[in-house]
C-alpha positions as CSV (number, residue, x, y, z in Angstrom):
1,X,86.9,97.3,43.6
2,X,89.9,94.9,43.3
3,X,92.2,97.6,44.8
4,X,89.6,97.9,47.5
5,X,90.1,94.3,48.1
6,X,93.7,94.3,47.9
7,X,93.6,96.9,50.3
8,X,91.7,95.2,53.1
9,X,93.6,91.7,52.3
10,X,96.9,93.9,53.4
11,X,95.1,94.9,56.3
12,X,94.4,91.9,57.1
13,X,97.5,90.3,56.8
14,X,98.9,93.2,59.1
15,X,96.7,92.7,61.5
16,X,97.1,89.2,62.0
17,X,100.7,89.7,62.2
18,X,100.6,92.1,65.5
19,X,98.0,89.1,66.9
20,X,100.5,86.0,66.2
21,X,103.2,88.6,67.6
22,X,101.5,89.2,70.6
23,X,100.5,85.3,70.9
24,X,104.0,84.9,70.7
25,X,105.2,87.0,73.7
26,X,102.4,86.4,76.2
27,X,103.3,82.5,75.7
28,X,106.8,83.2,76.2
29,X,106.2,85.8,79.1
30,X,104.1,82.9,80.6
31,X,106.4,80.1,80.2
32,X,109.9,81.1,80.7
33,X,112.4,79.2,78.6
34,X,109.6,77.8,76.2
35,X,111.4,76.5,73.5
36,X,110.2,77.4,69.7
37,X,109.0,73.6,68.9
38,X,106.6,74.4,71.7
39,X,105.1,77.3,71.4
40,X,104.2,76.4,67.8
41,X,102.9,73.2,69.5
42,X,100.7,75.5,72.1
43,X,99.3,78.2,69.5
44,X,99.5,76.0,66.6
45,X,101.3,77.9,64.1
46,X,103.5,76.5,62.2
47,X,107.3,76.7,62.5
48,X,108.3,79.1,60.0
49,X,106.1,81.5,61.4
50,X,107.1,80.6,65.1
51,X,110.9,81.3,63.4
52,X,110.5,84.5,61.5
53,X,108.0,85.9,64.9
54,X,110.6,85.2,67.5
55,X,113.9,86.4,65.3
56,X,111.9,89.3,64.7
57,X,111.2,89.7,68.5
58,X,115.3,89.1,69.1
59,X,116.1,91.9,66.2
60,X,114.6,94.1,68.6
61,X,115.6,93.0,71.7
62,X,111.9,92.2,73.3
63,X,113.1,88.2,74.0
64,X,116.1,86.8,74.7
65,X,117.3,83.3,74.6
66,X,117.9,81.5,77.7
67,X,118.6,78.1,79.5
68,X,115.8,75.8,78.0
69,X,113.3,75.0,81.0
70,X,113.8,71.3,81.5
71,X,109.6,70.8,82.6
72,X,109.1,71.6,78.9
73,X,108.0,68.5,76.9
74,X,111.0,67.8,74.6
75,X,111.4,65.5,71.6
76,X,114.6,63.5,71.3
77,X,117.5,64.8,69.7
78,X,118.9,68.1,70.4
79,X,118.4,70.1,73.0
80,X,116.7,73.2,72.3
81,X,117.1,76.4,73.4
82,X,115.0,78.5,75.8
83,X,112.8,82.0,75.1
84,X,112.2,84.5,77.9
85,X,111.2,88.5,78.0
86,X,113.8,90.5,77.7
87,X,113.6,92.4,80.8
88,X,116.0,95.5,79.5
89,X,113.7,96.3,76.8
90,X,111.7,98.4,79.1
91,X,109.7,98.9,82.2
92,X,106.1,100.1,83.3
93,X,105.6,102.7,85.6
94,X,102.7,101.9,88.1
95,X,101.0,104.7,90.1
96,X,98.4,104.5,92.9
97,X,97.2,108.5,92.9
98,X,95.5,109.7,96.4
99,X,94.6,112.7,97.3
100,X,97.7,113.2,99.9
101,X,100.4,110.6,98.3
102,X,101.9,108.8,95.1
103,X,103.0,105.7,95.7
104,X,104.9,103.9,92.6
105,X,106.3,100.9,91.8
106,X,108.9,100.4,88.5
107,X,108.5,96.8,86.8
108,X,110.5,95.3,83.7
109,X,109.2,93.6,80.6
110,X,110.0,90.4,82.5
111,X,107.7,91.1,85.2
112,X,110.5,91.8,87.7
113,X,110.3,94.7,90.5
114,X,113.1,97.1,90.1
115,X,112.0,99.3,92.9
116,X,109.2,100.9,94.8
117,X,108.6,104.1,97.0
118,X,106.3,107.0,97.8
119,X,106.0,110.5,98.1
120,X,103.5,113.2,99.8
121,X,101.6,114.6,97.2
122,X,99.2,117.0,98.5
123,X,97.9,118.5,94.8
124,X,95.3,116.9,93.1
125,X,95.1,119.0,89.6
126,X,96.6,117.0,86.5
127,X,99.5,119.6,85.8
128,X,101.4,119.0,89.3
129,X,101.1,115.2,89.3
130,X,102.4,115.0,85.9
131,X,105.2,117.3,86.6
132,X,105.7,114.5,89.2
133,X,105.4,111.6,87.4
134,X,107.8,113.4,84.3
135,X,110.6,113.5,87.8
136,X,109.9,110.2,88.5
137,X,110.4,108.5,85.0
138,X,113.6,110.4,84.2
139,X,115.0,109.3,87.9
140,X,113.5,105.3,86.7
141,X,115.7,106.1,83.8
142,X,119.0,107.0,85.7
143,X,118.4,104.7,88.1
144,X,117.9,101.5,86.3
145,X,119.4,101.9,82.5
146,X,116.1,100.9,81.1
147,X,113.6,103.3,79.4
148,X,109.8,103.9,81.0
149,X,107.9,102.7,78.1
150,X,104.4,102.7,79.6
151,X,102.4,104.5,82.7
152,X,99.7,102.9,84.9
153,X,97.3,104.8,87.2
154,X,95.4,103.8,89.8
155,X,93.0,106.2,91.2
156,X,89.9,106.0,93.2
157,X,86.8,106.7,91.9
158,X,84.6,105.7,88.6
159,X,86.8,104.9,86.5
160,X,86.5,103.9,82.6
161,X,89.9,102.1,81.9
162,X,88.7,101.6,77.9
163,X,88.3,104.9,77.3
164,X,90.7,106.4,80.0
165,X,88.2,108.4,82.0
166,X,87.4,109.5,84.9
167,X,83.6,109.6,85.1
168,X,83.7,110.8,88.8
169,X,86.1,110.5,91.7
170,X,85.1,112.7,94.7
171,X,88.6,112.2,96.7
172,X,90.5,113.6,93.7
173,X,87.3,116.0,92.6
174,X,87.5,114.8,88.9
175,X,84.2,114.6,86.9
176,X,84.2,113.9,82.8
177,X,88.4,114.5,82.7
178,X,89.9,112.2,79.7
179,X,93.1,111.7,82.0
180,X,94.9,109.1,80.3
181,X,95.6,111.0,77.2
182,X,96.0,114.3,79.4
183,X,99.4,112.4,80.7
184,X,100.0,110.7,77.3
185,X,100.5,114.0,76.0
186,X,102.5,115.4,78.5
187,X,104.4,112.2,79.5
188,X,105.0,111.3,76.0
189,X,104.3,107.2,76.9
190,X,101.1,105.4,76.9
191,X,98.8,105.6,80.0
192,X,96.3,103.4,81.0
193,X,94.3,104.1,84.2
194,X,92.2,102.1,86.2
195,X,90.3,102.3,89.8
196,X,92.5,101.6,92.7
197,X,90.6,98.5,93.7
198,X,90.9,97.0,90.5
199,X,94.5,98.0,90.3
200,X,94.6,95.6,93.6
201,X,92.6,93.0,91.8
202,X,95.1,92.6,88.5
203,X,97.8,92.5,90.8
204,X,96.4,89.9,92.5
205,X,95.0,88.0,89.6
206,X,98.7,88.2,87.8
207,X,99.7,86.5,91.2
208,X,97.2,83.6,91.1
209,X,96.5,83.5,87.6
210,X,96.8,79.5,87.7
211,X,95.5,79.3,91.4
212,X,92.0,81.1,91.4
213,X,89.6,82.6,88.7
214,X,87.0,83.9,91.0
215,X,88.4,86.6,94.2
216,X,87.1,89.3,95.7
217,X,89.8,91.9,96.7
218,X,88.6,94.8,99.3
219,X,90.6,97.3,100.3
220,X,90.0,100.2,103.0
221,X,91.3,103.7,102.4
222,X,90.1,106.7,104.4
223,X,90.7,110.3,102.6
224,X,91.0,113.5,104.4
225,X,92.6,117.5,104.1
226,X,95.5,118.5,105.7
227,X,93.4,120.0,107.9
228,X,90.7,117.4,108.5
229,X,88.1,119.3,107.2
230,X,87.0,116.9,104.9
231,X,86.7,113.4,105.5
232,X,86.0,110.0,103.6
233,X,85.9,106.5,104.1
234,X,85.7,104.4,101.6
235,X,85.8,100.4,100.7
236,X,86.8,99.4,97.5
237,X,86.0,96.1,95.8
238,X,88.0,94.5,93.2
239,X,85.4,91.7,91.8
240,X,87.2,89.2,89.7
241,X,85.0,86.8,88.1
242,X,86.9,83.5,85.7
243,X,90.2,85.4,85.8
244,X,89.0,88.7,84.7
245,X,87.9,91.9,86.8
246,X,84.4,92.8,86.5
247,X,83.8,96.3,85.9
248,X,79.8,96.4,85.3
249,X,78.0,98.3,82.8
250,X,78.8,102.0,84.2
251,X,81.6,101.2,85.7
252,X,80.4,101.3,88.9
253,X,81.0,97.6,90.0
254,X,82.2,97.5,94.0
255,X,81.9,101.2,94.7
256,X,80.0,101.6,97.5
257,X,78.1,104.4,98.2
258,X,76.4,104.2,101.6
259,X,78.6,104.2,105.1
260,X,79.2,101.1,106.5
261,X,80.2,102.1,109.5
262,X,78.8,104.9,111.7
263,X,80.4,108.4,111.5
264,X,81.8,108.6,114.5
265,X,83.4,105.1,114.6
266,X,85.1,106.1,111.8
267,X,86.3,109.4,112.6
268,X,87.4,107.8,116.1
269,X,89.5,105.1,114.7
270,X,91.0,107.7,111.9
271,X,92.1,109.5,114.9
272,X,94.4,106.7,116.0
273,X,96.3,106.5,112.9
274,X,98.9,108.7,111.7
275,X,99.5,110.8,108.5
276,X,102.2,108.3,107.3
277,X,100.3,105.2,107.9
278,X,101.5,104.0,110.7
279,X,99.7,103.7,114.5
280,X,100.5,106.0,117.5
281,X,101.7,103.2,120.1
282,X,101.1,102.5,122.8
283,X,97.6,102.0,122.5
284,X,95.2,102.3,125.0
285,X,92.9,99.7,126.5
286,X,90.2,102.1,125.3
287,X,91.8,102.9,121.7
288,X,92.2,99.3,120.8
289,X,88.3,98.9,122.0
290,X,87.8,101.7,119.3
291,X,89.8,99.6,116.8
292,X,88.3,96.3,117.5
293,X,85.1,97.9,117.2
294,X,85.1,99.7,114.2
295,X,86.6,95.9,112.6
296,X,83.8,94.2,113.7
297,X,80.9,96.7,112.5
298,X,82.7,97.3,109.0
299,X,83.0,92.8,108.7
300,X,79.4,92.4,109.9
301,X,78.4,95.3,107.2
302,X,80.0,93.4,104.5
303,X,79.1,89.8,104.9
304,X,76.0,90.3,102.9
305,X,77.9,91.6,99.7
306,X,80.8,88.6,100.5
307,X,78.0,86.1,100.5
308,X,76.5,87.2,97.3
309,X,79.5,87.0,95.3
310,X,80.6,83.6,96.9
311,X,84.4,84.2,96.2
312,X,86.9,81.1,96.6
313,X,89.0,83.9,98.2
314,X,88.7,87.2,100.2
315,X,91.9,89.5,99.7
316,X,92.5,92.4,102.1
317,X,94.8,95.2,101.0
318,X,94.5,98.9,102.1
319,X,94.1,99.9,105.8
320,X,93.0,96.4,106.6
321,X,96.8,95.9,106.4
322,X,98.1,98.3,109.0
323,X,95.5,96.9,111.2
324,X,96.4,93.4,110.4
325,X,97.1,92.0,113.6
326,X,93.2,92.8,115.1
327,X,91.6,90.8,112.4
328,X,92.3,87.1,112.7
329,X,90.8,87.1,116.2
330,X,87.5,89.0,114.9
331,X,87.0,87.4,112.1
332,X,86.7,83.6,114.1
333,X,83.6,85.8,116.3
334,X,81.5,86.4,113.1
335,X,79.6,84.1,110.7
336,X,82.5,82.4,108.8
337,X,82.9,83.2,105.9
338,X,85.6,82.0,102.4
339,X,88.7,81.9,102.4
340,X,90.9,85.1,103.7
341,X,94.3,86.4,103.4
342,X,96.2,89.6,103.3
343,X,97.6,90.8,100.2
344,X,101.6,90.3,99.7
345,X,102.3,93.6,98.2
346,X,101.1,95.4,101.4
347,X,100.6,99.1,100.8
348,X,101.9,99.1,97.0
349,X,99.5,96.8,96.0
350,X,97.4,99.7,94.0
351,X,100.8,100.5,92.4
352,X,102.0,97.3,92.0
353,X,98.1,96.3,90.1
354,X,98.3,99.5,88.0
355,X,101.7,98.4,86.7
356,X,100.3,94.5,86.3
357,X,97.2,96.1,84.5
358,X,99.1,97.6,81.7
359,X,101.2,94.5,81.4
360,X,98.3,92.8,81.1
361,X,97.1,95.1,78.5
362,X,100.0,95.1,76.7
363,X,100.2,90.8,76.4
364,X,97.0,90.5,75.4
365,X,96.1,90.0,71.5
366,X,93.7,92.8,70.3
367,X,90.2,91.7,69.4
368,X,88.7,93.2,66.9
369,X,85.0,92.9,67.5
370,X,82.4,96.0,67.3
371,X,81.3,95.7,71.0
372,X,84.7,95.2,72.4
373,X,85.2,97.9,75.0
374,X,89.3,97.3,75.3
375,X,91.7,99.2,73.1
376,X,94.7,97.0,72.0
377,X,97.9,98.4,73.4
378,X,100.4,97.7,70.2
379,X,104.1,97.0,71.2
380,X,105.0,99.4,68.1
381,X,103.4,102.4,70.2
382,X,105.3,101.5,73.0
383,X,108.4,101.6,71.0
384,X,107.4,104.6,69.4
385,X,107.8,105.9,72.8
């Protein structure tokens, strides 16, 4: 029994130890050139711990010690020196996964974007877009001189990021797949994955983390063969409710099921865009009718569901962005609704969220409660990696 004890006191103590660790970095990570006086101040350890955490994090290179941030409060005396993220550590790879492209952007530890780009990708098995994303992390690695510690995936569909399945995505035609430790094992990194619209609402919420706690992020993606056989339009939701995205109890939150728009005004705006995103100009009188059109049935559709969840802020991402410069003008025709704005990553703002996701993930302390649906994401994994 005492050796039971003992045993569970170790663990314990362990345990606590990757928490206060993790405290540790996200303060940093948050506060760039925090001085050690203050972040014991802030979590309110006390300053041998704060010492022996952060020389431990310099032994291993994950901070860095840098110019001491003058806004800071500061005691008299000395001046102390700064803490920041060590942005060569490593870097997180972030996907956005359609059914006809991969577009990827490469962040550091420090949050910083190294680089971004896309490629066609017109295979949706697991096999080809790993052989892919293997090409892509050993070109990262060339390119930048820092390893790809981690993977992020966004892809449409019902997603469960805690458990890293896909319960159903009918663009990539995945039902029941465990994909996240399908790539783990073949990637050899960890891999979260997460739906593409709340890959757009992490991005957004890593963005405006001291700005806004409640947004609602939609984005517009239409899906189709090759050949046009098949054909989807879909809206995506991001709901973020008091900083956090909402994902509902199956996962289903801000998938919508039902057409907003008729048939054929989809399919005749789809029409007027091209294969790699970008419109066939000039338009005609007629064609930007068609546009205008299909804007003002999809916004009347979704005031409803914008009223409901009473956001401070409405963030458009997706399609909505290539057809930018229609929507100002109807937007002042229709019942007005909160605040609006288009998102600042553009078309890598899937990618870019996928990559802020598993940063997220990966500063957050673990919580150890029986209900908790999250897995923690250890920096010792990582580095295992």
């Amino acid at each position: 029994m005492l050796i039971e004890t003992t045993n569970i006191m170790a663990e314990n103590k362990h345990i606590e130890a990757k928490i206060n660790q993790t405290l540790v970095l996200k303060t940093i990570r948050l506060n760039y050139g925090i001085s050690r006086i203050r972040i014991a101040g802030e979590l309110g350890l006390n300053r041998s711990t704060i010492t022996h955490i952060v020389n431990e994090l310099l032994q291993r290179g994950l901070v860095c010690e840098v110019p001491f941030n003058q806004d800071s409060v500061c005691s008299a005396g000395r001046k102390p020196i700064g803490l920041g993220v060590n942005g060569m550590a490593g870097s997180v790879l972030g996907l956005e996964w359609q059914n006809e492209y991969i577009r990827y952007v490469l962040m550091d530890f420090s949050g910083k974007i190294l680089f971004q780009s896309r490629e066609e990708c017109l295979h949706v098995d697991v096999a080809s877009f790993s052989a892919s994303v293997k090409r892509i992390i050993k070109a990262a690695g060339t390119r930048t001189n820092i390893a790809v510690k981690g993977v992020g995936v966004g892809i449409p569909g019902r997603i469960d990021p805690h458990k890293g399945l896909v319960l159903q995505s009918l663009p990539m035609r995945m039902h029941g797949i465990a994909l996240a430790a399908e790539l783990e094992a073949e990637l050899g990194v960890p891999v979260l994955i997460e739906n593409d619209a709340n890959c757009f609402a992490w991005g957004e919420i890593r963005e405006k983390r001291a700005e806004l706690k409640n947004i609602l992020c939609l984005m517009l993606e239409f899906h189709h063969s090759t050949d046009d056989s098949f054909f989807d339009q879909e809206i995506g939701m991001g709901i973020v409710q008091n900083g956090q995205v909402y994902h509902g109890s199956h996962y289903s939150s801000g998938e919508l099921k039902s057409a907003l728009v008729p048939y054929a005004q989809s399919k005749n705006f789809l029409k007027l865009i091209r294969r790699d995103d970008k419109y066939l100009f000039p338009l005609s009188e007629q064609e930007e009718g068609t546009i205008r059109e299909y804007i003002s049935s999809l916004f009347m559709a979704l005031m409803p569901v914008i009223s409901v969840l009473d956001p401070e802020k409405v963030i458009l991402g997706g399609e909505f962005c290539t057809i930018s410069s229609y929507i100002p003008e109807i937007l002042t025709k229709l019942p007005k609704m909160t605040e609006w704005s288009f998102s600042k990553r553009k078309e890598y703002e899937v990618a870019y969220g996928s990559a802020s996701y598993f940063m997220e993930r990966l500063f957050t302390p673990p919580v150890y409660e029986k209900n908790n649906r999250n897995k923690p994401v250890f920096w010792d994994k990582v580095f295992r990696s």
